[in-house]
Backbone as CSV, one residue per row, in Angstrom:
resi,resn,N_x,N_y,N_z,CA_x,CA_y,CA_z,C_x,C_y,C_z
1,UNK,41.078,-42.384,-41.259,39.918,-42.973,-40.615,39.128,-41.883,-39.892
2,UNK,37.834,-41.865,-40.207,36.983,-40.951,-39.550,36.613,-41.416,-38.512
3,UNK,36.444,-40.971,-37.493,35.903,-41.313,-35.597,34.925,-41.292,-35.699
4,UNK,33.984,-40.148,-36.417,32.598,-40.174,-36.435,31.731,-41.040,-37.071
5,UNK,32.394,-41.778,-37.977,31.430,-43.056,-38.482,31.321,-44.098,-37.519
6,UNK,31.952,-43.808,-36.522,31.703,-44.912,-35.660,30.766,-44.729,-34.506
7,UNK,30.263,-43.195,-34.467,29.569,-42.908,-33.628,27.938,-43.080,-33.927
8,UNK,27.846,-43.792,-32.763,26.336,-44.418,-32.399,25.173,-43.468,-32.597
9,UNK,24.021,-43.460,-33.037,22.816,-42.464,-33.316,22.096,-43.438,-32.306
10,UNK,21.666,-44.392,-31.974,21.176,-45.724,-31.062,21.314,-46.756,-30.763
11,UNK,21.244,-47.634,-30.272,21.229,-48.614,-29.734,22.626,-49.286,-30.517
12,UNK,21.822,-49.450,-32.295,21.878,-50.376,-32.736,22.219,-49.558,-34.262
13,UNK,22.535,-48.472,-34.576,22.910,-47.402,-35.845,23.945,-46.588,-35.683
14,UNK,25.049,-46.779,-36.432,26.024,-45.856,-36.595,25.868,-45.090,-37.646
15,UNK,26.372,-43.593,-37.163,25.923,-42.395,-38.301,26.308,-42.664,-39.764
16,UNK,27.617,-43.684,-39.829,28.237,-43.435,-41.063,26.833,-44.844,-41.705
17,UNK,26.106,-45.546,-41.257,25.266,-45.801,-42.459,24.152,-45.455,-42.973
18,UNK,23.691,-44.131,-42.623,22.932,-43.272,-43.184,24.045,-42.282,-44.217
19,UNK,25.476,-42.379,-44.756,25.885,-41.259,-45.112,25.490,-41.677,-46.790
20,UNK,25.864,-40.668,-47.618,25.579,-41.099,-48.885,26.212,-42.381,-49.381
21,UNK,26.554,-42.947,-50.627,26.571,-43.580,-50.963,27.522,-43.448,-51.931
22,UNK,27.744,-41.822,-52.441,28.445,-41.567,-53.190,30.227,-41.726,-53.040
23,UNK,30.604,-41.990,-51.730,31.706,-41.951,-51.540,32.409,-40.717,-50.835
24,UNK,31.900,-39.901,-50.871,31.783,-38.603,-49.536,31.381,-38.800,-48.318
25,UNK,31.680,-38.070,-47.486,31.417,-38.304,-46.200,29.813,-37.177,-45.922
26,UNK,29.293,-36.679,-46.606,27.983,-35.649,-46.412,26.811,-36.453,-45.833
27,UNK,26.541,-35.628,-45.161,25.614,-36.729,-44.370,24.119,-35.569,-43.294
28,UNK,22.940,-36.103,-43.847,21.643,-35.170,-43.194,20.697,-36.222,-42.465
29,UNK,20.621,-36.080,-41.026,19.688,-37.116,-40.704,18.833,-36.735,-39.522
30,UNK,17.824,-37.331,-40.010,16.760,-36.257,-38.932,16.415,-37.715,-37.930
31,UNK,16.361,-37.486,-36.826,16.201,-38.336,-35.717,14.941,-38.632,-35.610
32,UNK,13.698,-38.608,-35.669,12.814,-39.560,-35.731,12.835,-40.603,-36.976
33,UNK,13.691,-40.532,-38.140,14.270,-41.457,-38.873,14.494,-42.861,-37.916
34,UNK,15.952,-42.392,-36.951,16.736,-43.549,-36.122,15.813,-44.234,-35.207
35,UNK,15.063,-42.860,-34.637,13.930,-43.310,-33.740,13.313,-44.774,-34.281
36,UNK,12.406,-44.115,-35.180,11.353,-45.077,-36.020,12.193,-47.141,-36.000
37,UNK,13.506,-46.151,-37.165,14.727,-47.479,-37.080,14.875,-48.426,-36.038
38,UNK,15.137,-47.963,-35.074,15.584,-48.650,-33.861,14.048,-49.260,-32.875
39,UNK,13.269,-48.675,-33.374,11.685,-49.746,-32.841,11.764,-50.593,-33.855
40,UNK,11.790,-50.488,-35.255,11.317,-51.752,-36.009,12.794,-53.014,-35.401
41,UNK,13.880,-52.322,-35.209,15.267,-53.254,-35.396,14.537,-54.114,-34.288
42,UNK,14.301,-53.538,-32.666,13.444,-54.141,-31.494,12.605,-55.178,-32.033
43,UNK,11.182,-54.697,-32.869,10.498,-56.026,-33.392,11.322,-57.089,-34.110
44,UNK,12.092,-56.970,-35.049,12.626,-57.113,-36.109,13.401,-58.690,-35.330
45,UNK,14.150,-58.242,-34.302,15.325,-58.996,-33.303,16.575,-59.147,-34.441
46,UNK,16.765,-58.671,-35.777,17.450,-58.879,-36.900,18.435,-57.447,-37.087
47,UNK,19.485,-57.780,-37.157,20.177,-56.141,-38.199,19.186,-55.952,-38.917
48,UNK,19.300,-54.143,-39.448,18.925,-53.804,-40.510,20.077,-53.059,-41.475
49,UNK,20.033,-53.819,-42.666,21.145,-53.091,-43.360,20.203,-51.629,-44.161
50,UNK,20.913,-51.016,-44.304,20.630,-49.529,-45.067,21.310,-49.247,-46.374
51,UNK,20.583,-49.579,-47.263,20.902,-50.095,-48.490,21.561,-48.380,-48.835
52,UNK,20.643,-47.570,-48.421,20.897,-45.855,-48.544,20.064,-45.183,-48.122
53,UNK,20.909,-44.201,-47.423,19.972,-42.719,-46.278,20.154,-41.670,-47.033
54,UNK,21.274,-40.893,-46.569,21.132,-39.938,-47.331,21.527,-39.651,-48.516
55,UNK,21.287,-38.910,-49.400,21.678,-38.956,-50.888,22.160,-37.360,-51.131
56,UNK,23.205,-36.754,-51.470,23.210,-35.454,-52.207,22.273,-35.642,-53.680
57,UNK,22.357,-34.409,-54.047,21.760,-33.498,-55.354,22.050,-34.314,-56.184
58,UNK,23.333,-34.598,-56.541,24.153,-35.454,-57.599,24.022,-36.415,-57.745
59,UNK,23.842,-37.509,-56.316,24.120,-38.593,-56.285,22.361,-39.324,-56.720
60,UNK,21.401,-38.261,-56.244,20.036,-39.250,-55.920,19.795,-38.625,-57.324
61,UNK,20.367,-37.668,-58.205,19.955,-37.790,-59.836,20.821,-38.891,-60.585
62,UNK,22.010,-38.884,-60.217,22.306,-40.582,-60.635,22.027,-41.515,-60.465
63,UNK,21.527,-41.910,-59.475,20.520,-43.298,-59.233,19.266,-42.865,-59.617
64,UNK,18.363,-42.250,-60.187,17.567,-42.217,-60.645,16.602,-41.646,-59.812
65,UNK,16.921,-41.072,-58.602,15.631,-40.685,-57.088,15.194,-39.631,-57.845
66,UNK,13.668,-39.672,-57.508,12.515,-38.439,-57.243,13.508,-37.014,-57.085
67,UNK,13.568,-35.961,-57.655,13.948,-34.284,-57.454,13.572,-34.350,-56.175
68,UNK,12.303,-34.600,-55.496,11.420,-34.914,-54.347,11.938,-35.406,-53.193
69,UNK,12.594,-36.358,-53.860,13.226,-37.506,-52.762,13.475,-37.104,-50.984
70,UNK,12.949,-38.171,-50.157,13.072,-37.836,-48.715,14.323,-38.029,-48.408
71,UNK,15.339,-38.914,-49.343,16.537,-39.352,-48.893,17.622,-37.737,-49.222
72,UNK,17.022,-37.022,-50.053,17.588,-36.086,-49.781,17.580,-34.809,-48.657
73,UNK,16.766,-34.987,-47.840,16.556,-34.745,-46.541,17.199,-35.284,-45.202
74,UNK,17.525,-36.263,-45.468,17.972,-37.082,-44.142,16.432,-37.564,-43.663
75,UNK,15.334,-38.140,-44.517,14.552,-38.208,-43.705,14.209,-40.007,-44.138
76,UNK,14.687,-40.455,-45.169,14.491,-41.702,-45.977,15.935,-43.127,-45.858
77,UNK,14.961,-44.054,-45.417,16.329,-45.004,-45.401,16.001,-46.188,-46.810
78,UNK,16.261,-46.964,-47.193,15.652,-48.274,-48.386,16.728,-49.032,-47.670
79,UNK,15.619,-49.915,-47.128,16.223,-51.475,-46.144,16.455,-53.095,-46.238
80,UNK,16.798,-52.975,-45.767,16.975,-54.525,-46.046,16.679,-55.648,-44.292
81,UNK,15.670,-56.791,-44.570,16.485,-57.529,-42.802,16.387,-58.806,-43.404
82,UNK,17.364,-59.198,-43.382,17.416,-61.355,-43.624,16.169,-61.817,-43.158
83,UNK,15.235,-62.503,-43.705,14.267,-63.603,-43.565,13.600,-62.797,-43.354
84,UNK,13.087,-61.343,-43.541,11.781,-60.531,-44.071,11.077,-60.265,-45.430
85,UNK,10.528,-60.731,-46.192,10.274,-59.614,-46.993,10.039,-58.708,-47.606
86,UNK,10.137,-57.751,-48.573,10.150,-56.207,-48.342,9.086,-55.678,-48.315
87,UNK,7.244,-56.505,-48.110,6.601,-56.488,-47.935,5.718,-56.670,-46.387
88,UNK,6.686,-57.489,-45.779,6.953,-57.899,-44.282,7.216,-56.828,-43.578
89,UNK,8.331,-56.339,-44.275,9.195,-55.201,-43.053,7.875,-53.577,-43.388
90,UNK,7.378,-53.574,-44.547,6.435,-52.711,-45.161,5.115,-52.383,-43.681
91,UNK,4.560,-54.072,-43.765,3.707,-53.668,-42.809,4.051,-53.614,-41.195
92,UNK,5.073,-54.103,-40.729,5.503,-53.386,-39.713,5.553,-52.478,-39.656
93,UNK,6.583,-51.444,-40.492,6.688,-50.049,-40.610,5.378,-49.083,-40.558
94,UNK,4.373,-49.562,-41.020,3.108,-49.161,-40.808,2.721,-49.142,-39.802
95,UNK,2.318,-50.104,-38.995,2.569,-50.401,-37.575,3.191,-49.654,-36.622
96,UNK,4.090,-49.307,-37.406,5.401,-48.480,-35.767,5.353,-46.726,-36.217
97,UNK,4.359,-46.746,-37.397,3.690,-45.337,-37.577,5.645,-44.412,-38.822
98,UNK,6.102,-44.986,-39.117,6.439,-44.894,-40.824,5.439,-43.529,-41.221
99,UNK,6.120,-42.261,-41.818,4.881,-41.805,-43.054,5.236,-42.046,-44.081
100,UNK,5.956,-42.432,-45.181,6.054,-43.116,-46.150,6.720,-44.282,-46.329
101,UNK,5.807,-45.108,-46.881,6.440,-46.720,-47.584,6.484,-46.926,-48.492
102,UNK,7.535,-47.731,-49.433,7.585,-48.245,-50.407,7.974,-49.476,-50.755
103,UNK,7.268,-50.267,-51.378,7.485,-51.851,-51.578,8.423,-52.125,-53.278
104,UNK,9.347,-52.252,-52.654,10.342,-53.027,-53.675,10.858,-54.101,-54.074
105,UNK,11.315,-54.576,-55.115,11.747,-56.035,-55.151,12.667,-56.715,-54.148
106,UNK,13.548,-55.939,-54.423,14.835,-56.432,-53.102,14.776,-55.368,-51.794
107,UNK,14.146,-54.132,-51.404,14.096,-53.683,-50.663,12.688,-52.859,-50.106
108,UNK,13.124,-52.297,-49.085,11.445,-51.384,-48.436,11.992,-50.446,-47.932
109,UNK,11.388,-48.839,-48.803,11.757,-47.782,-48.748,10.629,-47.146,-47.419
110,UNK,11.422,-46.340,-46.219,10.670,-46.111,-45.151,10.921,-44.433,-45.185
111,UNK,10.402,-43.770,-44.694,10.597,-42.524,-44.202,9.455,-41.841,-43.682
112,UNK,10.239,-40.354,-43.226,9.438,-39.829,-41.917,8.709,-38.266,-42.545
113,UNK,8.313,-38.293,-43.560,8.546,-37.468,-44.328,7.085,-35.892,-43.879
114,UNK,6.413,-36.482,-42.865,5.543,-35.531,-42.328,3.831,-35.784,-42.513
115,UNK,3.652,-36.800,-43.791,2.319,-37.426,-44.049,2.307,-38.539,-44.973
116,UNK,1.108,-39.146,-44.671,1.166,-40.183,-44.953,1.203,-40.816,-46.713
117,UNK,2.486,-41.928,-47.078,2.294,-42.068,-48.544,2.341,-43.261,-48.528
118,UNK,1.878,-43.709,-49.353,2.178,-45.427,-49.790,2.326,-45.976,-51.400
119,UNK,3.324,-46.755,-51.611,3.291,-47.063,-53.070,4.149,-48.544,-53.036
């Protein structure tokens, strides 16, 4: 059991659910990410699950991510909140000043990535 997945980044985020996805413990996360996170969770009054933060090399070319990808930065989360939809949580994120969004079927890709994108 790792100690550090249990350790708090805010309020309301533990580090281990930004870690990859791959089943490793590697993990890059840049704090105006959590920042951003933890104002929408405030509006939100809802968990937010984190479908996936960070991604290695390997892992975000197996799921199919952008070479590009912010999640390979620690700078990208793809979210989820019960009784939003991923169009809902989209324009909040806009709102709470997000630089990139993305509107998905089952989720809404957010990140802090330095300017502004939308798709």
């Amino acid at each position: 059991m790792n100690l550090l997945n249990d350790l708090r980044v805010s309020e309301h985020f533990k580090i281990s659910e930004f870690k990859c996805n791959d089943g490793s413990q590697e993990i890059m996360l840049e704090y105006e990410l959590v920042k951003l996170l933890q104002k929408l969770r405030w509006v939100v009054g809802k968990p937010i699950k984190i479908n996936s933060g960070y991604r290695t090399k390997t892992y975000n070319h197996k799921v199919g991510g952008s070479p590009r990808s912010q999640h390979l930065l620690g700078r990208a989360a793809d979210i989820v909140v019960e009784g939003y939809t991923p169009s809902q949580i989209a324009e909040l994120a806009d709102q709470l000043g997000f630089d990139g969004i993305g509107i998905y079927d089952t989720f809404c890709h957010v990140d802090v990535r330095g300017y502004k994108a939308r798709w």
